[in-house]
TORTI-172673 format. One line per 10 residues: for each residue x, y, z of C-alpha. Coordinates in nm, 2 decimals. Example, Ala and Ser with C-alpha at 12.3 -4.5 7.8 and 13.67 -1.06 7.14 Angstrom:
! residues 2
1.23,-0.45,0.78  1.37,-0.11,0.71
//
This chain:
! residues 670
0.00,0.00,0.00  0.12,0.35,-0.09  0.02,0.61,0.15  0.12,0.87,-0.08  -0.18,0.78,-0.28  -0.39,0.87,0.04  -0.63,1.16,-0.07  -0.42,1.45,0.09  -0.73,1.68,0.11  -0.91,1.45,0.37
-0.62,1.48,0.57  -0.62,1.88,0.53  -0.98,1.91,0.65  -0.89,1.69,0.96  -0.57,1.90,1.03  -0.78,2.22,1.02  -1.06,2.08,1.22  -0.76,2.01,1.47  -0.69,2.36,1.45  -1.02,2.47,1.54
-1.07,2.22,1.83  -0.81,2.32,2.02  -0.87,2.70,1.95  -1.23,2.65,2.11  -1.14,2.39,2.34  -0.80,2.53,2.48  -0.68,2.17,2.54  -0.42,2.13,2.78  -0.07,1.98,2.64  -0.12,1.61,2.85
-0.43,1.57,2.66  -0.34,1.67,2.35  0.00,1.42,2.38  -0.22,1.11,2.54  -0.44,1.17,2.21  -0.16,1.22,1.97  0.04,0.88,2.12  -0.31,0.67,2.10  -0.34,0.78,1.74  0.02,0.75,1.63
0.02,0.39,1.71  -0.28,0.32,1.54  -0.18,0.44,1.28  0.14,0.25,1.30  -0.04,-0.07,1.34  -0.29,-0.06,1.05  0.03,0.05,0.83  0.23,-0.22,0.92  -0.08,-0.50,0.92  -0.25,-0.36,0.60
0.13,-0.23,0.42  0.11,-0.51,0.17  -0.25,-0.51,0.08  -0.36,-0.30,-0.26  -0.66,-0.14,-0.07  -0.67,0.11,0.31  -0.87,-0.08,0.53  -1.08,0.14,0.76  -0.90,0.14,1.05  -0.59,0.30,0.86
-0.81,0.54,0.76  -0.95,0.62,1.11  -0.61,0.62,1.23  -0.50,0.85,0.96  -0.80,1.12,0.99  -0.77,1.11,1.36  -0.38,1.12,1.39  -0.40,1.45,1.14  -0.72,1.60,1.40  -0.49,1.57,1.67
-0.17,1.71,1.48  -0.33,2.01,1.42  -0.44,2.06,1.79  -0.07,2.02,1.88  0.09,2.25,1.63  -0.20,2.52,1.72  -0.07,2.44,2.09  0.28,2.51,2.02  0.27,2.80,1.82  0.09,3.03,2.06
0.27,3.22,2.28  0.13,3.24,2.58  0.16,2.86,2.62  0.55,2.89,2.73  0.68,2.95,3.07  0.90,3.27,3.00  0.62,3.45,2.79  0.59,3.83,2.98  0.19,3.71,3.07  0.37,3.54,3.36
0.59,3.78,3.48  0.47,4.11,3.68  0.51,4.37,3.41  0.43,4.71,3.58  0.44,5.14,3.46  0.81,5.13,3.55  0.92,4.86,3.38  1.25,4.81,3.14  1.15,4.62,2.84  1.38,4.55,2.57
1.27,4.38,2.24  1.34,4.44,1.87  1.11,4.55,1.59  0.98,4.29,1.39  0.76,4.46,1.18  0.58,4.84,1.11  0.22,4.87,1.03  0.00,5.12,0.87  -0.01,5.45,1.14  -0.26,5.65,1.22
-0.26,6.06,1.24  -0.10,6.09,1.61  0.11,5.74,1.62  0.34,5.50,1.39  0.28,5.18,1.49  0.52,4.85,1.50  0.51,4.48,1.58  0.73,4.43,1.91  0.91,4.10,1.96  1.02,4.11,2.34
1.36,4.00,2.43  1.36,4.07,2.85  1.12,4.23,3.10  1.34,4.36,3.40  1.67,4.20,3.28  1.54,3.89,3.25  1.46,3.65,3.00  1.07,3.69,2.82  0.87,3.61,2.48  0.56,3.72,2.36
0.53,4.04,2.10  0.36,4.40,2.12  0.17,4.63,1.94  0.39,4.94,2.00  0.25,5.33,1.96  0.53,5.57,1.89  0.40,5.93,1.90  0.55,6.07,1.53  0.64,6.36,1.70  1.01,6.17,1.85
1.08,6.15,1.48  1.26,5.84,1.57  1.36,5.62,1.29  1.30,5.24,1.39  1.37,5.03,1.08  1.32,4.62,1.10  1.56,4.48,1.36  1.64,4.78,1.59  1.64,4.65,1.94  1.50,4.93,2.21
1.49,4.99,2.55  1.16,5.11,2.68  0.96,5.25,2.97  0.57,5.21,3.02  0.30,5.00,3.15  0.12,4.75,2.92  -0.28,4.80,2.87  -0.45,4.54,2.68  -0.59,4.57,2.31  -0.93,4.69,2.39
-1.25,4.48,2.20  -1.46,4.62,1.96  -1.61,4.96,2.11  -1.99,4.85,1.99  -2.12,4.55,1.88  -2.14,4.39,1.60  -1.83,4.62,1.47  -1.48,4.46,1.36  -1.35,4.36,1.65  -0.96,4.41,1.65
-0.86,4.28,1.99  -0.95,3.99,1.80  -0.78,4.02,1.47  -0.44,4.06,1.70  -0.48,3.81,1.94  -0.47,3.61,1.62  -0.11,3.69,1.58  -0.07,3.66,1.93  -0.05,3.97,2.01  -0.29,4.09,2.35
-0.11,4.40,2.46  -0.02,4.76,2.36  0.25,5.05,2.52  0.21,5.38,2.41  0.54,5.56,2.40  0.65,5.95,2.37  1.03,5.99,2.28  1.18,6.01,2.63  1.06,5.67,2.66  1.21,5.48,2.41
1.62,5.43,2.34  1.78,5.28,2.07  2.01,5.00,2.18  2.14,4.86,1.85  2.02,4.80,1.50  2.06,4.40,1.41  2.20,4.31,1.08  1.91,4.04,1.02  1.68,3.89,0.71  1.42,4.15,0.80
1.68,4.43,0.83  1.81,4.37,0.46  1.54,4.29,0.32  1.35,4.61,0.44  1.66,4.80,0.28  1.66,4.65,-0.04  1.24,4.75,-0.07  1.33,5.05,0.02  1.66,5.14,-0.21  1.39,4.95,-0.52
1.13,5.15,-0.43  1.33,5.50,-0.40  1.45,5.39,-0.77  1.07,5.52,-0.89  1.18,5.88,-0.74  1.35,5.96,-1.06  1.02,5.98,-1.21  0.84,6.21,-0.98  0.52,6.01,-0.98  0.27,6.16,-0.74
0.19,6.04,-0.43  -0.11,5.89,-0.53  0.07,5.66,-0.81  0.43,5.59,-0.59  0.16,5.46,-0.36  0.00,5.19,-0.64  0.32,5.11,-0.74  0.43,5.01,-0.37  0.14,4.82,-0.31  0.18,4.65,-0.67
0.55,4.59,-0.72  0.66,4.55,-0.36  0.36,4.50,-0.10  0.31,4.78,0.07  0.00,4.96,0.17  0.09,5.19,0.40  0.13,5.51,0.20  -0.23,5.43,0.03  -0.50,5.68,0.13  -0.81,5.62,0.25
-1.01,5.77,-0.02  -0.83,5.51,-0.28  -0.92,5.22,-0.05  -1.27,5.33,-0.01  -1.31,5.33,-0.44  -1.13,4.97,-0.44  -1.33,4.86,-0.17  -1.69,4.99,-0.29  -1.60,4.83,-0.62  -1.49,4.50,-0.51
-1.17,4.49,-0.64  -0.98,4.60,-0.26  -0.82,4.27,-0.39  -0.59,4.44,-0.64  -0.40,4.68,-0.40  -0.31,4.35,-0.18  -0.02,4.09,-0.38  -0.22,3.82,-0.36  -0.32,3.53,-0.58  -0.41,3.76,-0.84
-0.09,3.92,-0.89  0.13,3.56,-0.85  -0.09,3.42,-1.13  -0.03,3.67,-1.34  0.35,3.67,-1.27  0.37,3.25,-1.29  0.16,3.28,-1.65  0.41,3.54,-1.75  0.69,3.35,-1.70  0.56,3.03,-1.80
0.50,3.27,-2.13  0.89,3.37,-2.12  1.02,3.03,-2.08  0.82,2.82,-2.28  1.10,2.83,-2.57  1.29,2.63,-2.30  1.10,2.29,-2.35  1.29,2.18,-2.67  1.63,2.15,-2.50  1.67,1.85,-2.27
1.54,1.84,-1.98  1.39,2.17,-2.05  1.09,2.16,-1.86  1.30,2.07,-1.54  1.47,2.40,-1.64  1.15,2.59,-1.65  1.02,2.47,-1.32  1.35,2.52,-1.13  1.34,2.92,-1.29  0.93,2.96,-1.24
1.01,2.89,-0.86  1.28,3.03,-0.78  1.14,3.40,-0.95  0.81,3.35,-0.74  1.00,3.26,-0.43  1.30,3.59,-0.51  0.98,3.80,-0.53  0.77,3.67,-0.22  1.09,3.76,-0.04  1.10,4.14,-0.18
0.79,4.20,-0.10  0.91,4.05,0.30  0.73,3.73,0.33  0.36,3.84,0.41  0.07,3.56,0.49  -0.09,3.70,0.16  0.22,3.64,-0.06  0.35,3.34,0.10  0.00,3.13,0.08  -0.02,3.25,-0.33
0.36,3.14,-0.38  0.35,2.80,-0.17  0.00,2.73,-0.36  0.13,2.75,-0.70  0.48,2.64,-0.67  0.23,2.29,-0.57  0.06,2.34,-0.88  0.36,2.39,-1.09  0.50,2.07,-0.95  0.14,1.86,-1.05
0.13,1.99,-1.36  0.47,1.92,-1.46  0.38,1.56,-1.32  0.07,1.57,-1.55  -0.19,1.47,-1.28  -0.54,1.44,-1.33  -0.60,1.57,-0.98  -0.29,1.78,-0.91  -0.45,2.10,-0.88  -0.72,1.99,-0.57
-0.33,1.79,-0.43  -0.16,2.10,-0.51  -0.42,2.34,-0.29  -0.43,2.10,0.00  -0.07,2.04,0.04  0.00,2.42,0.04  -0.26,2.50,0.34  -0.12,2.21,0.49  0.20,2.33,0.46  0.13,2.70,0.54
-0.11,2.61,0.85  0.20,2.40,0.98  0.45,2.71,1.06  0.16,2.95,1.11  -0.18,2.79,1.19  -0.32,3.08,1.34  -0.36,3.18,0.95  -0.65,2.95,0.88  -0.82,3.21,1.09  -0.73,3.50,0.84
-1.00,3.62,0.61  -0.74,3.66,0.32  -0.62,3.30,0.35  -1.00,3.18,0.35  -1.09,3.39,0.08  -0.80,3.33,-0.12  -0.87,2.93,-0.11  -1.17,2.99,-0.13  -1.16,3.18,-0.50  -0.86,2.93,-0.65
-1.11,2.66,-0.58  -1.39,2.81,-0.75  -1.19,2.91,-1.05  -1.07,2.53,-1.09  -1.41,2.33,-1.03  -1.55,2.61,-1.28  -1.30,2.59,-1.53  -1.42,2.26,-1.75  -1.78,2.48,-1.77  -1.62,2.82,-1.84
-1.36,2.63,-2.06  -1.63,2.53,-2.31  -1.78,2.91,-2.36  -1.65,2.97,-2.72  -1.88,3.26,-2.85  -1.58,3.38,-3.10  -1.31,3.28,-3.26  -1.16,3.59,-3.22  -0.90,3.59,-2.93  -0.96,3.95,-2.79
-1.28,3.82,-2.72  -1.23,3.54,-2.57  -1.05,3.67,-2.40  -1.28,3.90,-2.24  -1.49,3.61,-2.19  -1.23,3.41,-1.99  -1.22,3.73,-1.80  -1.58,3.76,-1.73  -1.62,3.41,-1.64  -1.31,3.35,-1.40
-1.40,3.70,-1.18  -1.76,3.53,-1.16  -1.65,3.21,-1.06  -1.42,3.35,-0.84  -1.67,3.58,-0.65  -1.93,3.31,-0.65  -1.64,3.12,-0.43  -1.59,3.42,-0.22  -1.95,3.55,-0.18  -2.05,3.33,0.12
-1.75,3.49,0.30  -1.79,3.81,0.17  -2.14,3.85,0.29  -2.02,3.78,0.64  -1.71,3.96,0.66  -1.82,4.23,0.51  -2.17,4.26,0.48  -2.19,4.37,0.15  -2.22,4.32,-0.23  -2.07,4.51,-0.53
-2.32,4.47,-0.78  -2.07,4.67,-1.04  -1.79,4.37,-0.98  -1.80,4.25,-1.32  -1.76,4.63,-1.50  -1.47,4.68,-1.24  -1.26,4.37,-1.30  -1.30,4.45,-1.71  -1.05,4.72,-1.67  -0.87,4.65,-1.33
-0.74,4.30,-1.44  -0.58,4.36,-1.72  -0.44,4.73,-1.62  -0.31,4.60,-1.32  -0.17,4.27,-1.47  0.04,4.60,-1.67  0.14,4.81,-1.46  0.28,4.45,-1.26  0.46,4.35,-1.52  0.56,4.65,-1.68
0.67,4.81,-1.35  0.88,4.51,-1.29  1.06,4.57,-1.62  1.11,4.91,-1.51  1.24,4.86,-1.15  1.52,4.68,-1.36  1.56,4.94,-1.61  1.58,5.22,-1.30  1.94,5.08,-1.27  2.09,4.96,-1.53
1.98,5.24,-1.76  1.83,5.56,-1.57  1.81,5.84,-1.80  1.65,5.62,-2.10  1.34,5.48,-1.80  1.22,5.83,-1.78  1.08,5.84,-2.08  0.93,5.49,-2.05  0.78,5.57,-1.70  0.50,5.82,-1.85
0.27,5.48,-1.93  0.31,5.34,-1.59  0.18,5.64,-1.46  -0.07,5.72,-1.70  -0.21,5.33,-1.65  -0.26,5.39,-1.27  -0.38,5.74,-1.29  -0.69,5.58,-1.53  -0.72,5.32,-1.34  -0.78,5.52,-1.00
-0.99,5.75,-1.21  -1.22,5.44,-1.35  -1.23,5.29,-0.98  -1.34,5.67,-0.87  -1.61,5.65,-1.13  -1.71,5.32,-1.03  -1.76,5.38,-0.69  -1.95,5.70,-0.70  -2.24,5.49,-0.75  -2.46,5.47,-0.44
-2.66,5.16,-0.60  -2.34,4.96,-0.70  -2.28,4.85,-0.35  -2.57,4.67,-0.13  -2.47,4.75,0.22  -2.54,4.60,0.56  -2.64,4.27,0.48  -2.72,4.07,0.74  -2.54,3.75,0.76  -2.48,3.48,1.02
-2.17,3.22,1.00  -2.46,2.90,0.98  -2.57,3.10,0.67  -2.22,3.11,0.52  -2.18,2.70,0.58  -2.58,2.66,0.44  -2.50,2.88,0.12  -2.19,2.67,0.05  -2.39,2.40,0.07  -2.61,2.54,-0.20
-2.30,2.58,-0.38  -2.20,2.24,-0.36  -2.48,2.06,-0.42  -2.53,2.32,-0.77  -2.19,2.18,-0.87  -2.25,1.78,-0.81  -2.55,1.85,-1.04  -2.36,2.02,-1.33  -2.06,1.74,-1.27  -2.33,1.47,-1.24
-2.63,1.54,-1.42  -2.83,1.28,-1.25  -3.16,1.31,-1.13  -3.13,1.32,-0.72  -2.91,1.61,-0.83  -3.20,1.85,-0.85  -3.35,1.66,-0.51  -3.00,1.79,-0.33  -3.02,2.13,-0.49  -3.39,2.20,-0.41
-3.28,2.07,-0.03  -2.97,2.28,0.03  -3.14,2.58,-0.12  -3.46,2.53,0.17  -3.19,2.47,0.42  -3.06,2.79,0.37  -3.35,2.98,0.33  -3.47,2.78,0.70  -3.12,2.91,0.82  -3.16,3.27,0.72
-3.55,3.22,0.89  -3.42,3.09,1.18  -3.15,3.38,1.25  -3.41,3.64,1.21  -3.67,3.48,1.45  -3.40,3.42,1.70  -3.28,3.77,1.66  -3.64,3.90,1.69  -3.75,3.68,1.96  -3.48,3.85,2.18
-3.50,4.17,2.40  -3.20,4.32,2.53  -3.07,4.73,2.64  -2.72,4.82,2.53  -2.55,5.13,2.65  -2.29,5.22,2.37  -1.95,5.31,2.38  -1.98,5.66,2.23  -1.88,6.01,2.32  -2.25,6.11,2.29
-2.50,5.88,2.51  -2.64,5.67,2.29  -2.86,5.39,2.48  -3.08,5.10,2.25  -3.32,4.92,2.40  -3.45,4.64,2.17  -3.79,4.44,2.25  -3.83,4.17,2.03  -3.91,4.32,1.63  -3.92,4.68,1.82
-3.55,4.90,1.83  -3.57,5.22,1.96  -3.24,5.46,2.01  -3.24,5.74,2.26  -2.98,6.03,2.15  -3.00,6.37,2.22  -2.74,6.34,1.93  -2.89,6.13,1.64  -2.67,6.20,1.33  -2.36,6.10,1.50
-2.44,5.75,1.59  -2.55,5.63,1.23  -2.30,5.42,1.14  -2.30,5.23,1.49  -2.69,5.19,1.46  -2.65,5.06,1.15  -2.41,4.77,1.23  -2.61,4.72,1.53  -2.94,4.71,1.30  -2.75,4.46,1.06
-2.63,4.26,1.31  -2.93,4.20,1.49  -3.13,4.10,1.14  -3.36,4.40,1.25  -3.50,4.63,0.94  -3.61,4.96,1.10  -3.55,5.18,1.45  -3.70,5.47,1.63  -3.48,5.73,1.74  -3.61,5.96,2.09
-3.46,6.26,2.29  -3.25,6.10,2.58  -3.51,6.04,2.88  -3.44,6.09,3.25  -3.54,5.76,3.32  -3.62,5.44,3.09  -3.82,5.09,3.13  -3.66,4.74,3.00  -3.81,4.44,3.11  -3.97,4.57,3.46
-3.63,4.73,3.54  -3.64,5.10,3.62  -3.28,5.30,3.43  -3.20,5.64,3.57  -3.02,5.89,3.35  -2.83,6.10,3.52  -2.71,6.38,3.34  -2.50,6.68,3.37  -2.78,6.86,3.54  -2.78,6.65,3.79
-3.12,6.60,3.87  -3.34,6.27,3.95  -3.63,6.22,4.17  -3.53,6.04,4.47  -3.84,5.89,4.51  -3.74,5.68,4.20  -3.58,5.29,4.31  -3.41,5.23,4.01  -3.22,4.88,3.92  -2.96,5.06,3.72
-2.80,5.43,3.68  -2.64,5.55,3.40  -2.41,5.86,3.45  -2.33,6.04,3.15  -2.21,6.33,3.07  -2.01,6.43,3.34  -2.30,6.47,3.60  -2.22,6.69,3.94  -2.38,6.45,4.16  -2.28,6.32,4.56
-2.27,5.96,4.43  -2.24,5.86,4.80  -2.62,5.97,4.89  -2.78,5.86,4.51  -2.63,5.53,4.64  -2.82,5.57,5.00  -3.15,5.68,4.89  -3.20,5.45,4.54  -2.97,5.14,4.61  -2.94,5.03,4.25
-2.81,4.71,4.16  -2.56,4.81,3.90  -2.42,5.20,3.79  -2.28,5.23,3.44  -2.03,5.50,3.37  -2.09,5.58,2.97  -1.80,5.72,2.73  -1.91,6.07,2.80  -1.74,6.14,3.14  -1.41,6.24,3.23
-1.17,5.99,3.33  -1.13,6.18,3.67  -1.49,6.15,3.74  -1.49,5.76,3.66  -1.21,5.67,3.91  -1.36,5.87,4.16  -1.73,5.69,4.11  -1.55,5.40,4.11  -1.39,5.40,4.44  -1.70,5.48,4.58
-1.93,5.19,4.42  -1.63,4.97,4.54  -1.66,5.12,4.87  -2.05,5.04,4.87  -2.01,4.69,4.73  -2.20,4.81,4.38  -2.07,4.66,4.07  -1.97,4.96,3.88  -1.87,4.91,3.51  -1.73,5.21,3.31
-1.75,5.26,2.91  -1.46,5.36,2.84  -1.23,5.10,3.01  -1.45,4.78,2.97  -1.68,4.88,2.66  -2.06,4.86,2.61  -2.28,4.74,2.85  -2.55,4.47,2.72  -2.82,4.44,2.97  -3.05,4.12,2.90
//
C-alpha cells in the first residue's frame, strides 16, 4: 500500500478541524499528547498489518483522519505564545518597567502614532517572549527600521475589544497573531540600543533602495503609492479615499499581492520560458526558474501571509502539472494549506487566507464549464470572456465569505474587473521591467515611465467612477456564520448537479437551497424573539433598548451614531428603528434605568435597578447610592476619566458593581 496515494485533502480538512478544536477547546498539552500517542500507534499498526495489501482498510483510515485532528491541535498548541513559561503574561510587568525587544515589523499609522510589531527580548533584565503592538508618537521622529532592538519605559494596557457590537472587533484580529497588549510611548521613553543586521533588516533596505529607484520619475503620491502596493507589498502610504473606491468596487483585492498578482506573474513567466521545453530536460529548467522567481519576489515583498500562501499554492501546482496529474491542482491546494497552516496555523483564521482558497477553488471546479464558452473565434474576445467568467467564478467562491465579513455586495464587480485586471496585470509587469531598467539604464526609464503612470492614474480614475455609484454596492447585509456554511452548501450541491447530471441532483439542490432559506428564517426569529438594552460606547450617550421586532435609540445626538446603529441594526437582522430625545429615566423588562445627566437632577423617590451617569453629572454619588440602592451604575463614554475613578472607588466602597464605558466597553443588559 502506498500512502502517498492517500487523498491528501481529507487529511487537510482533519488537520484544520484540529486547528479549530483546540482554539475552542484550549486543550491542555497532556491531553493533547495522550491523544496524539493513542493515534500514532494506530496508525502505526494498521500500516504495518495492511502495508502489503492493494486497498486502506478502515481502520488506517481512522487512524490517519484522527492522527492528522490531533496534529493540528498540537501545532496550534505550540505555536501560541502564551503557552510557554517565559512568555511576559507570567511575569509582573508594571508602569516602570524596562523592556527590551526588537522590531519585527511596522504597520499602517494613524494621524498621532506610527505603529510597529514588538518582539520582546527581557522584562526587568530577565529572559521573556511574547510580541507588542507598539505606539510611537510621530512627533520623536525616531527612525525604527526592522531589527532595531529598544529599550523602553511604560505600563502594558490590553488591546481593547470592539467599542460596539457587531463592529470589527480588532482585539480579536491581534490576538490572532498573538498579540494581546499595547505600550504607548513618547520619545523620552524609548532608546535605541542597537540596529541588528538580520533577514528582515536587509530585506526592508533592499524594498526601500527598489522603491526610491521610482523617485526619478516624480510620480505623485497617489501613483508611488499603487506602485508600492503593486511591485513590492506595501499599503501603508495608500490613502483612505483610494481604498474606499477599491473597496466599494470590489476589487480591494488588487492593491493586496495576492493570488491575483502571483498568477499573473507565474503565467508570464511560463509565457517567457516556454522556448525552454525543446532542450533536454527543458521543462525541469522551467520549473527550477518559475520557482525560484516566485519565491526571489515573495521575499521582496518580505514574506507576508498574503504572498507566501499565493507562492506556496502554485509552486504545488507547478510541480502537479509538470507531473501531469489528473488531480494535481485539488493535491496542489491541499498540500499548500497544509504546509502554510503548519508554521503558522493561526492563518486558517485570516479572512485573506479563506478567501483566497476559497476563489482558486472556485476558479478550478469552474473551469471545465467556463472552458467550453466559445462565443468567438476571435481571441480579444475570448478573451474578455475568460475574463468575465473566471472573476464570476471567483466571487461566487468568495461571496459566502464576503457577505459575512463584510456585509456587503458590489453589484458593479464585473464592470470593475474588465479594466482592473488587465491594467493591473500591466502596470505589474511592466513596473517590474522598469524597476530593472531604473538601474541599469536611468536616463533612457524616464521616458518609458509616462505609461506606468498614466495606466494607474486611469485606473484610480475608472475605480473613482465606479464607486460613485450609491446603488453599485448593497450594504449592511445581514449574515450569520450557519448562513455562510448553508450557502456553500447550496454551492455544492449546484456543482454535483452540473458534474453529475443525475436526477437526485436537482433533489439535493432544491434541499440545500430550503436549508438555507430555513437558516436565514431561523436567525431572524432568534434575533427578533430576543429583547436586550445596550449602553454604547460613544462620546455622545447613545442607549438601545431592543424588544423583540421593536428597536428604539435614545440620543440627544442622532446624526452622530449612524453608522454604529447601523451595524447594530444589521447585526441584529432587525429592518427599521426609532430614534427619541434622551429620557431621565427608561423601562426594560420591569427594570427601572435612571439617567443622570449633567444637570444632575433625579427624583429620589425613583428605586431604580440601574443608573447610567453620563455626561459628566455633578452628583454626591455617595447619597444617590443611600436613597436609590441600585443594583448596578454604568459609567458611559461621556465622562471624564477623573470623574470615573472617583465613582469607582465609591461603588467599590459600597459593594455596587460599577462598570465604566470607556475601560471595559458597552454594557448589554439582558
Amino acid at each position: 500500500m502506498n500512502p502517498l496515494k492517500f487523498p491528501l485533502i481529507s487529511i487537510t480538512l482533519c488537520f484544520i478541524l484540529g486547528i479549530i478544536v483546540q482554539e475552542k477547546g484550549c486543550f491542555s498539552l497532556p491531553i493533547i499528547a495522550c491523544g496524539l500517542s493513542i493515534c500514532a500507534a494506530l496508525f502505526a499498526i494498521c500500516y504495518v498489518k495492511n502495508n502489503r495489501q492493494p486497498l486502506q482498510s478502515i481502520g488506517f483510515g481512522v487512524g490517519t483522519y484522527f492522527l492528522s485532528t490531533f496534529l493540528g491541535m498540537f501545532t496550534f498548541f505550540v505555536h501560541l505564545d502564551r503557552n510557554y513559561n517565559d512568555h511576559y503574561s507570567k511575569q509582573i510587568v508594571s508602569p516602570s518597567s524596562v523592556i527590551t525587544g526588537i522590531i519585527e515589523s511596522d504597520l499602517k499609522p494613524n494621524a498621532r502614532y506610527v505603529k510597529f510589531f514588538l518582539k520582546i527580548q527581557t522584562i526587568n533584565k530577565k529572559t521573556a517572549s511574547g510580541r507588542l503592538l507598539l505606539y510611537v508618537t510621530k512627533q520623536s521622529k525616531i527612525a525604527l527600521p526592522i531589527g532595531t532592538e529598544i529599550l523602553i519605559h511604560g505600563g502594558l494596557y490590553p488591546i481593547p475589544k470592539a467599542y460596539n457590537p457587531y463592529q470589527f472587533d480588532y482585539a480579536n484580529y491581534l490576538e490572532k497573531q498573538n498579540v494581546w497588549h499595547q505600550i504607548y510611548l513618547k520619545k523620552d521613553d524609548l532608546r535605541v540600543i542597537r540596529r541588528h543586521h538580520n533577514g528582515g533588516y536587509f530585506l526592508e533596505r533592499l524594498r526601500n533602495t527598489l522603491s526610491q529607484s521610482f523617485d526619478q520619475h516624480r510620480f505623485d503620491s497617489k501613483t508611488k503609492a499603487i506602485i508600492d502596493a503593486l511591485l513590492l507589498g506595501q499599503r501603508v502610504a495608500i490613502d483612505k479615499e483610494t481604498l474606499t473606491d477599491y473597496s466599494n468596487a470590489g476589487v480591494i483585492h488588487v492593491l493586496a499581492i495576492s493570488g491575483l498578482h502571483i498568477s499573473v506573474l507565474y503565467f508570464f513567466l511560463i509565457f517567457l520560458l516556454r522556448p525552454i521545453r525543446i532542450f533536454r530536460y527543458g521543462k525541469e529548467m522551467e520549473l527550477v526558474l518559475v520557482l525560484l522567481v516566485l519565491w526571489l519576489f515573495a521575499l521582496l515583498t518580505g514574506l507576508p501571509a498574503s504572498v507566501t500562501r499565493a507562492v506556496t499554492l502554485f509552486s504545488f501546482m507547478s510541480v502537479g502539472a509538470y507531473f501531469n496529474r489528473s488531480k494535481a491542482l485539488y493535491n496542489a491546494m491541499a498540500v499548500s494549506a497544509l504546509l502554510v497552516l503548519l508554521f503558522s496555523p493561526n492563518t486558517l483564521f485570516d479572512i485573506g487566507f479563506q478567501l483566497s482558497y476559497a476563489a482558486v477553488l472556485a476558479i478550478v471546479v469552474w473551469q471545465p464549464f467556463y472552458k467550453k464558452i466559445q462565443f468567438s473565434q476571435n481571441k480579444i474576445v475570448c478573451y474578455f470572456i475568460d475574463m468575465i467568467s473566471v472573476s464570476m467564478a471567483a466571487q461566487i467562491g468568495v461571496l459566502p465569505l464576503c457577505l459575512y465579513y463584510f456585509n456587503q455586495f458590489p453589484v458593479l464587480f464585473l464592470l470593475a474587473n474588465l479594466v482592473i485586471i488587465p491594467l493591473s496585470s500591466f502596470v505589474l509587469l511592466y513596473g517590474i521591467i522598469l524597476l530593472v531598467f531604473n538601474f541599469i539604464l536611468p536616463s533612457l526609464t524616464l521616458f518609458f515611465g509616462k505609461p506606468m503612470a498614466y495606466s494607474i492614474h486611469y485606473m484610480n480614475e475608472y475605480i473613482h467612477w465606479i464607486a460613485h455609484f450609491k446603488w453599485g454596492v448593497i450594504s449592511n447585509i445581514s449574515f450569520s456564520g450557519v448562513m455562510v456554511v448553508t450557502l456553500y452548501l447550496v454551492l455544492f450541491a449546484q456543482l454535483y448537479w452540473m458534474y453529475s447530471k443525475k436526477s437526485n441532483a436537482i433533489i439535493y439542490l432544491g434541499c440545500t437551497l430550503f436549508l438555507f432559506q430555513w437558516s436565514y428564517l431561523v436567525c431572524k426569529w432568534n434575533e427578533n424573539e430576543s429583547s436586550e438594552c445596550i449602553v454604547f460606547n460613544e462620546k455622545n450617550t447613545l442607549i438601545v433598548i431592543k424588544t423583540k421586532k421593536s428597536v428604539t435609540a435614545y440620543s440627544d445626538a442622532p446624526a452622530q451614531h449612524q453608522v454604529t446603529l447601523q451595524h447594530y441594526l444589521r447585526g441584529t437582522f432587525s429592518d427599521t428603528y426609532q430614534v427619541h430625545p434622551m429620557q431621565n429615566v427608561l423601562s426594560f423588562r420591569q427594570k427601572r434605568i435612571l439617567i443622570v445627566d449633567s444637570v444632575g437632577i433625579y427624583q429620589t423617590k425613583l428605586k431604580p435597578n440601574v443608573v447610567i451617569l453620563t455626561q459628566n453629572s455633578k452628583i454626591n454619588l455617595e447619597r444617590l447610592i443611600k436613597i436609590s440602592q441600585p443594583m448596578l451604575i454604568i459609567a458611559d463614554r461621556s465622562n471624564f476619566k477623573n470623574y470615573i475613578r472617583s465613582w469607582k472607588r465609591t461603588c467599590q466602597k459600597a459593594n455596587i458593581p460599577f462598570h465604566a464605558i470607556a475601560e471595559k466597553g458597552y454594557y448589554r443588559l439582558k
